[in-house]
N, C-alpha and C positions, 0 to 999 in steps of 0.2 A: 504494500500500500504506500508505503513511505517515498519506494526508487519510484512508483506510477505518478505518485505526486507531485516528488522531488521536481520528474520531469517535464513535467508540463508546465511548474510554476518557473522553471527555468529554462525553459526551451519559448512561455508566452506569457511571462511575466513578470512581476513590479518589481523586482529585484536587479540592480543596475551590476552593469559589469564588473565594476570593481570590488561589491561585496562578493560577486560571484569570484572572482579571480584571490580574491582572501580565502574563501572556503576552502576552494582545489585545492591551495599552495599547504593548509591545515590537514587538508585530509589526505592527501601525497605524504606530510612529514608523521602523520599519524599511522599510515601504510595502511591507510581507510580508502584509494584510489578508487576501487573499482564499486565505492560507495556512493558516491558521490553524490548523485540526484537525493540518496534518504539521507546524505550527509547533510545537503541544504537543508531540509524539515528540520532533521535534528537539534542544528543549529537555531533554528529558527526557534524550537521549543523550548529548546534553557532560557534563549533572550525572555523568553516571552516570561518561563516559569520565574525567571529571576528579577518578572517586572521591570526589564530595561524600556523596554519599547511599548509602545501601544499601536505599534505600526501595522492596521492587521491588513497594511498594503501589499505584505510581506504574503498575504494569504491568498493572494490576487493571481489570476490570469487573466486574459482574453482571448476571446472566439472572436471568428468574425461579427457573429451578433450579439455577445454578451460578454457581461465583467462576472466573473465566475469567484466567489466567496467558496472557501475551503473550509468547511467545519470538522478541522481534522478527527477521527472517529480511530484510533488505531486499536490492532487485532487481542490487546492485552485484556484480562479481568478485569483489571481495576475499573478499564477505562467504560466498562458497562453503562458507568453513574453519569460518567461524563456523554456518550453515546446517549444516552435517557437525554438528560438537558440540551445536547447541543441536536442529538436528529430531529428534537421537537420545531428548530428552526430551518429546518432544511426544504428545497423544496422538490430534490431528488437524491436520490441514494445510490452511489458508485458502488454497487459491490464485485471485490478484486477475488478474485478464486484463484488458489493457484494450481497450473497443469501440471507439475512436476508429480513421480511417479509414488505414491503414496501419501502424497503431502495434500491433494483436492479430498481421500479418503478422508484425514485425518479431519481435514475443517468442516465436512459436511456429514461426522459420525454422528449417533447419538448428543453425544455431548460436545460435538465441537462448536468452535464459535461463529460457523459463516450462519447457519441456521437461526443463531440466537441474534444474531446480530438483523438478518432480513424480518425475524419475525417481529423485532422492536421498532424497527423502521416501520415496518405496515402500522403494527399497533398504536406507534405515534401519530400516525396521519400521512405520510410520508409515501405517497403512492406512486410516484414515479421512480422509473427503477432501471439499470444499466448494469451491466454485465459485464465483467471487466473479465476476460479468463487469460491471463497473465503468465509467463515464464513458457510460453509457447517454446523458447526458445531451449529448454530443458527437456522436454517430454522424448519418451522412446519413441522411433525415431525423432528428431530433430522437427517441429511446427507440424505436428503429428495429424492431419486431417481429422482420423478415425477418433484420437481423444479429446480434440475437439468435442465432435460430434457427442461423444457419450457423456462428455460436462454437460454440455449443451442439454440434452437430454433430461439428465438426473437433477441438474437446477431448474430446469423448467416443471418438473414434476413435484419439487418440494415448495416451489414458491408458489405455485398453483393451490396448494393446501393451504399455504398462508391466506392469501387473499388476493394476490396480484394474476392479471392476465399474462401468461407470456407473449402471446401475440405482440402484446403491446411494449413487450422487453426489447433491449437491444442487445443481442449476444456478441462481442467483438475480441477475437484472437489478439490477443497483446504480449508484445513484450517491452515494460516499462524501461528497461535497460538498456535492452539494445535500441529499443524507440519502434518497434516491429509495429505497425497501425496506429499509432499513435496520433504524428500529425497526417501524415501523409501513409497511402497501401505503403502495404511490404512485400517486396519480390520474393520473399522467403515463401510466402503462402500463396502460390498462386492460383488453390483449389477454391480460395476465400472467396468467392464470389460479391462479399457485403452482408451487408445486416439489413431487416426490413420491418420496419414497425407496423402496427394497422392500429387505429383507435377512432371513437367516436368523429375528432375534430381533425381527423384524414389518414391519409399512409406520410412514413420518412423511411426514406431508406441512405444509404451511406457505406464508406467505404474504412473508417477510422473512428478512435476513441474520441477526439475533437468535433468528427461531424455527428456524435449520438449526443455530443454534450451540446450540440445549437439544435437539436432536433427536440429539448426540451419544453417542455409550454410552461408559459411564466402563468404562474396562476394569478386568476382574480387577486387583485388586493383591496381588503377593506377599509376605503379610505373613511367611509361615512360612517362606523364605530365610534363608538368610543375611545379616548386614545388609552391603548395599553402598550406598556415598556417593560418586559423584566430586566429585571439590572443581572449582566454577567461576571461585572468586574466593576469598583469603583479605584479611581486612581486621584491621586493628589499629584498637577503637575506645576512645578516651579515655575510662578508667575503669574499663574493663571487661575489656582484652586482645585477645587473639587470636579472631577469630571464622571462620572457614573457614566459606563457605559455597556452599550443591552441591542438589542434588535427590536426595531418598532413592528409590533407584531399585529395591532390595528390603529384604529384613528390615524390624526399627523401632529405630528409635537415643531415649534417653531419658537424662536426667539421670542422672549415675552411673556410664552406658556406660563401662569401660576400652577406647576403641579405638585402633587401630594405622590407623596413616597409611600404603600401599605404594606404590611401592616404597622409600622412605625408611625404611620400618620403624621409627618413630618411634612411640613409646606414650603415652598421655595419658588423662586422665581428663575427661570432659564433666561442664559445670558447670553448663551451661542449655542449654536449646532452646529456639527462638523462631523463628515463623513472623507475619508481617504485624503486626510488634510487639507479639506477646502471646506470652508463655512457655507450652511445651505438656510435658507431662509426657511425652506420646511422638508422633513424629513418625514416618509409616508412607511406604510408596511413595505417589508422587503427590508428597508435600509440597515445596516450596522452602524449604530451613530456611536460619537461621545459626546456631552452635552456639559454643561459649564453650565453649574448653581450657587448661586449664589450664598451666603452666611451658614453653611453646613457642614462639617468637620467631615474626612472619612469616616470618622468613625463612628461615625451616625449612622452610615447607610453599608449597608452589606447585598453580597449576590444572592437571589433569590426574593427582594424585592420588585414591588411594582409601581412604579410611574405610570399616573392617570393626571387627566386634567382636573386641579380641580372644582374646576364650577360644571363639569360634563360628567354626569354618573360618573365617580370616583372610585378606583379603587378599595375593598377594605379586605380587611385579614376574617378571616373565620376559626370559631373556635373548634365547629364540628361539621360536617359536612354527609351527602349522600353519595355516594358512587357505584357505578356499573364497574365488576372489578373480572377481571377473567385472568382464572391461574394459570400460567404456561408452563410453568418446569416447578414443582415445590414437591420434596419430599414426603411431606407427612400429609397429615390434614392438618387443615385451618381453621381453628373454634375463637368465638369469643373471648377478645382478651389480647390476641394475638397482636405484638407489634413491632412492626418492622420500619426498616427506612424509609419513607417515601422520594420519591424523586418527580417536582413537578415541574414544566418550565426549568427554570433556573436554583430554582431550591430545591435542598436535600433536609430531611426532617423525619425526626421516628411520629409515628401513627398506632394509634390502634384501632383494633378491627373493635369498635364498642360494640355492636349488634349486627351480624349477619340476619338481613331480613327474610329474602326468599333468594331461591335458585334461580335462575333463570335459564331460557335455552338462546346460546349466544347467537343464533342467527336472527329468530324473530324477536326475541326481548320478552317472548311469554312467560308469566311464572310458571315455574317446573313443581317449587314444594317451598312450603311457607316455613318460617323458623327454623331453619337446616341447623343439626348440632355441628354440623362441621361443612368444609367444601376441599375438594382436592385441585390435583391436576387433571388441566380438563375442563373444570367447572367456572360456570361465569354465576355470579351473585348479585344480588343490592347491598352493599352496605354502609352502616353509618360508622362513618371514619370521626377519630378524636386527634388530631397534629398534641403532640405535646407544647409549640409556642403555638398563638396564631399562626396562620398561614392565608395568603392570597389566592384563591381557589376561586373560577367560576365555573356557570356553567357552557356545558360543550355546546349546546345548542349556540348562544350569543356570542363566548370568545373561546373558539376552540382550542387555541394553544396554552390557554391558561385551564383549560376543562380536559387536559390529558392528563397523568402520571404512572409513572411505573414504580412499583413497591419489589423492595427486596429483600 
């Protein structure tokens, strides 16, 4: 995922030559060479984790038709929590498989993580979906047609379970390293004939991982919401103050905006808006902004907050809330009482399960059995959730990315 990444933000994007030419010269004296494309990421994730930058210019490409935001997602445990928060903002999901010979088993077993990871993408809302089958250049024989085809095959058959059409996927033989369809065909694969989508709003078809990434549809944005913001990071920068920064996920926030922070219900005036370091008079859904407020400490405001206007239905924190909850991988059973992390938006917060109401059946929403003493794997539910602090929770109906969460 890393060298696919690497490559693309360095082969079409914001990253100027010369930090590029510091990297190589690091990664040559580190005998990291032939790393190099997940060498840039890499680098790019201490700046980031060590809070030098807020550059997330750094997380940039271009297509011919689009500026292409990177919510980087990588293949680790840990980063589940983070995959929860940040696919919630996504508006398609790369998924990289890899063709080497036991290694596409491994991620697509029972327990591996290509599975876990497509099935949270759906579950978060996240319904467009791209195929990355990767290290072509590994497989027995050498850009193997035949395992091609049997990837092809065996993803199309488990993401069909999830919820996604494959018709509607784009399956594209990659080798992120060597650059094998990336930007341009590869003469390595000449059985490749292209990828070919079908959906409602028409057919794309193409020949590379670039032309499946403009064959994307920008979804609807909801400008005429309410505005909501989860805060992903707030940063204090020399000179300037407090800058809270989050993805406007409805309404539009602009200089002037008096907004309320929830659940903190802290109020403040916005001073500037600024997306990929150029100030915007207004910032709409879609955007990655940072935003400058006024007389507010960092340490007022934390990630997992929500910015709303305040004179325009406001955001607030809830003490207890209802949710549609569906178990996908859990051990045991799950009774009353049970509490786990929740992961919503941008906050992370333990929860309890206070009252499983009824079962439900997860395609029609009909109750199945009322008072259930438990629910497993498998089972979807009502239940009345308790956050141990408040929490910013709406519902899915009015603002859906704040009306997801995954619990773990």
């Amino acid at each position: 995922k890393s060298t696919t990444t690497g490559h693309l933000i360095y082969k079409c994007g914001g990253i100027d030559k010369r930090t590029i030419e510091k990297f190589e010269k690091e990664a040559q004296e580190m005998g990291k060479g032939s790393f190099k494309y997940a060498w840039v990421l890499d680098k790019l994730k201490a700046e980031r984790e060590r809070g030098i930058t807020i550059d997330i210019a750094l997380w940039k490409f271009e297509t011919s038709k689009y500026y292409v935001t990177i919510i980087d997602a990588p293949g680790h445990r840990d980063f589940i929590k983070n995959m929860i928060t940040g696919t919630s903002q996504a508006d398609c999901a790369v998924l990289i498989v890899a063709a080497g010979t036991g290694e596409f088993e491994a991620g697509i077993s029972k327990n591996g993580q290509t599975r876990e990871h497509a099935l949270l993408a759906f579950t978060l809302g996240v319904k467009q979906l791209i195929v990355g089958v990767n290290k072509m250049d590994s497989t027995e024989p050498p850009y193997s047609e035949p395992r091609f085809e049997e990837i092809k095959k065996e993803v199309s058959s488990y993401i069909k379970k999830i919820g996604y059409n494959p018709a509607a996927v784009a399956f594209v033989p990659i080798s992120g390293w060597h650059g094998d369809n990336m930007l341009e065909p590869s003469t390595k694969m000449p059985w490749f004939k292209g990828w070919q989508v079908e959906r409602k709003e028409g057919k794309a078809e193409g020949k590379c991982l670039i032309e499946a990434l403009d064959a994307i549809l920008p979804p609807a944005r909801p400008t005429d919401k309410a505005l909501r913001l989860p805060l992903q990071d707030v940063y204090k920068i020399g000179g300037i103050g407090t800058v809270p920064v989050g993805r406007v996920e409805t309404g539009v926030l602009k200089p002037g905006t008096i907004v309320v922070f929830a659940p903190a219900n802290i109020t403040t005036e916005v001073k500037s808006v600024e997306m990929h370091h150029e100030a915007l008079q207004e910032a709409v859904p879609g955007d990655n902004v940072g935003f400058n407020v006024k007389n507010v400490s960092v340490k007022e405001l934390r990630r997992g907050y929500v910015a709303g206007d305040s004179k325009n239905n406001p955001p607030k924190g809830a003490s207890d809330f209802t949710a549609q909850v569906i178990v996908l991988n859990h051990p045991g059973q799950i009774s009353n009482g049970y509490t786990p992390v929740l992961d919503c938006h941008t906050a992370h917060i333990a929860c309890k399960f206070a009252e499983i109401k009824e079962k439900v059946d997860r395609r029609t929403g009909k109750s199945t059995e009322e008072n259930p003493k438990s629910i497993k794997s498998g089972d979807a539910a009502i239940v009345n959730l308790v956050p141990s602090k408040p929490l910013c929770v709406e519902s899915f109906q009015e603002f859906p990315p704040l009306g997801r969460f995954a619990v773990r």
